[in-house]
N, C-alpha and C positions, 0 to 999 in steps of 0.2 A: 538935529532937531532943536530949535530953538523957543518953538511957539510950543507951552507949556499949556495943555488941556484944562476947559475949565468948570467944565458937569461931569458928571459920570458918564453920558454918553459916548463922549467925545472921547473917555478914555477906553470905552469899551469898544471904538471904533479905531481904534490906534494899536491897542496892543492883541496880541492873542490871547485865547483863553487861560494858557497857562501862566502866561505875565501876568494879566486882571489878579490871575488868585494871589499869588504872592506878592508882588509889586501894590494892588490896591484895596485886596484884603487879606494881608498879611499873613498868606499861606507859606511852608516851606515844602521844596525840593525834597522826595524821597531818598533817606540816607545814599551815598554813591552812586547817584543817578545822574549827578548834573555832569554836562558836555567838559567842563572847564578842571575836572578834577586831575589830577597830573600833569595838565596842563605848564609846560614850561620855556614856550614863545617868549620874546622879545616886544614889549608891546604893551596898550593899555587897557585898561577897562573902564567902560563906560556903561551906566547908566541905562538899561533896555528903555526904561521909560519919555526918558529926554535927552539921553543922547550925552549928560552932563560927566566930565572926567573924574571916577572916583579912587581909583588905583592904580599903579604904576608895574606893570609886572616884573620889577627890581625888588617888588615888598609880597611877593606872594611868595610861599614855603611850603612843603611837604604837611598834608592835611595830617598825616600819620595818623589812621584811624579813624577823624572826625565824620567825615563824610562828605565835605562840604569845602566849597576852595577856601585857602586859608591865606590872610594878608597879617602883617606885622604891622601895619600902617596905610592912612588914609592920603590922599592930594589934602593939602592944608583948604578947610571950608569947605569941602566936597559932601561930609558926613552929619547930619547929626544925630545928638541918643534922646532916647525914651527909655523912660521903666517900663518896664515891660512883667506885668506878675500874674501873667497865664501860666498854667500847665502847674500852677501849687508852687511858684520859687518867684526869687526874684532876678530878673536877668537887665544886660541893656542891651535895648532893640537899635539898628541904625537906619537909618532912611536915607533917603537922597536931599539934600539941603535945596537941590534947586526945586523938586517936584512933592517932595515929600513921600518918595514911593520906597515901601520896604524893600530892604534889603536881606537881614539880617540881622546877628546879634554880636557884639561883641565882650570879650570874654580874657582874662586879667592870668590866661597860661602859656602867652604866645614864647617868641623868641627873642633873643636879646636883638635890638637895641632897647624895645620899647617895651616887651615883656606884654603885648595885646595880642589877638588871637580873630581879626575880623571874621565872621565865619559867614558866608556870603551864598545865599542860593546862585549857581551858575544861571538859571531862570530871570533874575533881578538884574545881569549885567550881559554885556555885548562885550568883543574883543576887537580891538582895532589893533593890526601888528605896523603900525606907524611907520 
């Protein structure tokens, strides 16, 4: 998907309902519900929204607990952050660079190399085993 939607229509005509929520109004995935969790394929992740390369699954890792598929790191310019200070804190939210569509949030307890913790609704992305 290359042709990036450009009213709300058009995105409500593209994605499914559960996408819209999260992808365009930055819902999340109920605790250990998403498809992608344990998940340990060979392969990439993209973008539900546009289709755009945001993860490698060489950088996804054992959620251990979270809920939520877990990356150590982004495709360089795939990601970027917002404050995010719902829910009474403050966090950073990631979106898609190319579409702007939520992702997730990222969080400063992952694993070495990069010590990040991408925490990703499986909702927000697609798998392509390349």
């Amino acid at each position: 998907m290359s042709d990036i939607p450009e009213t709300d229509e058009e995105w409500r005509e593209r994605l499914t309902e559960a996408e819209y929520e999260i992808l365009r109004e930055e819902g999340t995935d109920p605790k250990f519900s998403g498809e992608y969790i344990g998940k340990d394929d060979d392969g990439a992740y993209r973008c539900a929204g546009c289709g755009a390369l945001l993860f490698d699954s060489d950088t996804k890792f054992d959620e251990d607990g979270s809920g939520w598929p877990s990356f150590y790191d982004a495709v360089e310019g795939a990601i970027e952050f917002r404050e995010d200070d719902s829910l009474g804190m403050t966090r950073t939210e990631t979106v898609c660079a190319e579409c702007g569509g939520h992702l997730g949030h990222v969080f400063e307890d992952g694993p070495e190399p990069t010590g990040k913790r991408y925490c990703i609704n499986s909702t927000a992305i697609d798998f392509d085993d390349e």
